[in-house]
Kinemage of the C-alpha trace (Angstrom):
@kinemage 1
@onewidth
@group {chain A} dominant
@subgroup {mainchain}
@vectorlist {calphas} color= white
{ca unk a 1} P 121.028 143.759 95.856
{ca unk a 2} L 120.973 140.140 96.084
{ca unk a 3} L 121.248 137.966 93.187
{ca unk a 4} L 120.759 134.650 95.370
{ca unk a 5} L 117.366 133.408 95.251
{ca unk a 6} L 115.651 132.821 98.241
{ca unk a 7} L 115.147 129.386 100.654
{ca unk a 8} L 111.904 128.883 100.044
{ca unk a 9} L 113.114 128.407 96.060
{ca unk a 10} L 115.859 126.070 97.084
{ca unk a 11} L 114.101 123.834 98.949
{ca unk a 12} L 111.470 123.307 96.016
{ca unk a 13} L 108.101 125.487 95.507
{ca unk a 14} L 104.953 124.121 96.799
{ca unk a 15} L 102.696 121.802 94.369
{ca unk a 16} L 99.733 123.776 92.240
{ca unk a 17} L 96.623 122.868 93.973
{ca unk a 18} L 94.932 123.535 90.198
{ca unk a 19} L 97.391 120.585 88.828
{ca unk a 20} L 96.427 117.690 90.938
{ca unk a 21} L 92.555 119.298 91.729
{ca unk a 22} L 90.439 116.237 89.680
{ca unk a 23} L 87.766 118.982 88.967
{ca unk a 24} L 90.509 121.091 86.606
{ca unk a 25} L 91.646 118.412 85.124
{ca unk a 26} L 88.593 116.666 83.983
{ca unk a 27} L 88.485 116.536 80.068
{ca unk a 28} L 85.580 118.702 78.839
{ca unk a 29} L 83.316 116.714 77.385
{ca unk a 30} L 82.097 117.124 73.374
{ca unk a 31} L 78.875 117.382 72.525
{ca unk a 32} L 78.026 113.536 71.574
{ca unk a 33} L 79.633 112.782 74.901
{ca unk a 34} L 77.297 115.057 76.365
{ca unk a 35} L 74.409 113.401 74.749
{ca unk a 36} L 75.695 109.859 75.748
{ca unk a 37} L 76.456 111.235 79.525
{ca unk a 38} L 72.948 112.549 80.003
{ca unk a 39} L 71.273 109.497 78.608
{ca unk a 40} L 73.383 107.391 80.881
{ca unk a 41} L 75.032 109.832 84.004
{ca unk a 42} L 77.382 106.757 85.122
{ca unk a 43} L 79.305 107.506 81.748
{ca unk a 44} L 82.299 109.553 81.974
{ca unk a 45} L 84.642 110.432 79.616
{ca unk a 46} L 88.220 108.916 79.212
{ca unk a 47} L 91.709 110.412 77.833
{ca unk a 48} L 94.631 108.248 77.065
{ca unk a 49} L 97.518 109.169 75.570
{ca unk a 50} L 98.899 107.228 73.347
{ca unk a 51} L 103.178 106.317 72.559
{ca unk a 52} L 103.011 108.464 69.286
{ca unk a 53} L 102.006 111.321 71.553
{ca unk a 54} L 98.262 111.411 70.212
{ca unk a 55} L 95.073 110.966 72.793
{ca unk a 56} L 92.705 108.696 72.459
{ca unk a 57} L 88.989 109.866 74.080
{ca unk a 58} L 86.506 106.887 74.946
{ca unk a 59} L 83.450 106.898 77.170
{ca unk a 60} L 83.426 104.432 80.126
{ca unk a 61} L 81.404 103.151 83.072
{ca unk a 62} L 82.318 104.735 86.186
{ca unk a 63} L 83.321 102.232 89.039
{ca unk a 64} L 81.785 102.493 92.314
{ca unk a 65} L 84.465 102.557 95.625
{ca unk a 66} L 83.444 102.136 98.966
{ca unk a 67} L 84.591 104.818 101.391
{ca unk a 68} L 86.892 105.030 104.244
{ca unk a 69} L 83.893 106.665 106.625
{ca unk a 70} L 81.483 103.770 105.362
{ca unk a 71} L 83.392 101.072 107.360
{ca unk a 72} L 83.092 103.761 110.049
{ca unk a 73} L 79.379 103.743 109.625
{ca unk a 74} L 78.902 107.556 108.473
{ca unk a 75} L 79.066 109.680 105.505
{ca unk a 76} L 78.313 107.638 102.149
{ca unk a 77} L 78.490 104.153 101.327
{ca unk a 78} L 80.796 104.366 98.019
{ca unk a 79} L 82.166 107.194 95.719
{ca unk a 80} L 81.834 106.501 91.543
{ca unk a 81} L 84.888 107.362 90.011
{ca unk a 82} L 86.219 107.376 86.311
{ca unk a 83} L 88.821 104.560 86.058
């Protein structure tokens, strides 16, 4: 038996998809947030975290970003993302 771990561990493991997939790490919003969200849907919630190692949660506008296919003339015009 081998005690030698394998290549595919020595030439580093590939990336989580759930760690960089935006939906799984979007903060879940309370329920105030939810309140404020569904009176105004281009609210999203913010999470900072702060030097002392705390988080700070704040709602914000989202910003609108044109798309690559939109200077293409297809698919839509802009995205709205939470800055």
């Amino acid at each position: 038996m081998s005690l030698t771990p394998d290549d595919k561990v020595m030439q580093g493991t590939p990336k989580n998809a759930a760690l960089t997939d935006p939906r799984s790490n979007t903060p879940k919003p309370t329920f105030e947030e939810r309140i404020a969200i569904g009176m105004d849907p281009d609210l999203c919630v913010k999470v900072e975290r702060l030097p002392d190692g705390s988080t700070r949660r704040s709602l914000v506008r989202r910003v609108r970003i044109p798309t690559l296919a939109a200077t293409q003339g297809v698919g839509a015009a802009s995205v709205a993302v939470c800055p």
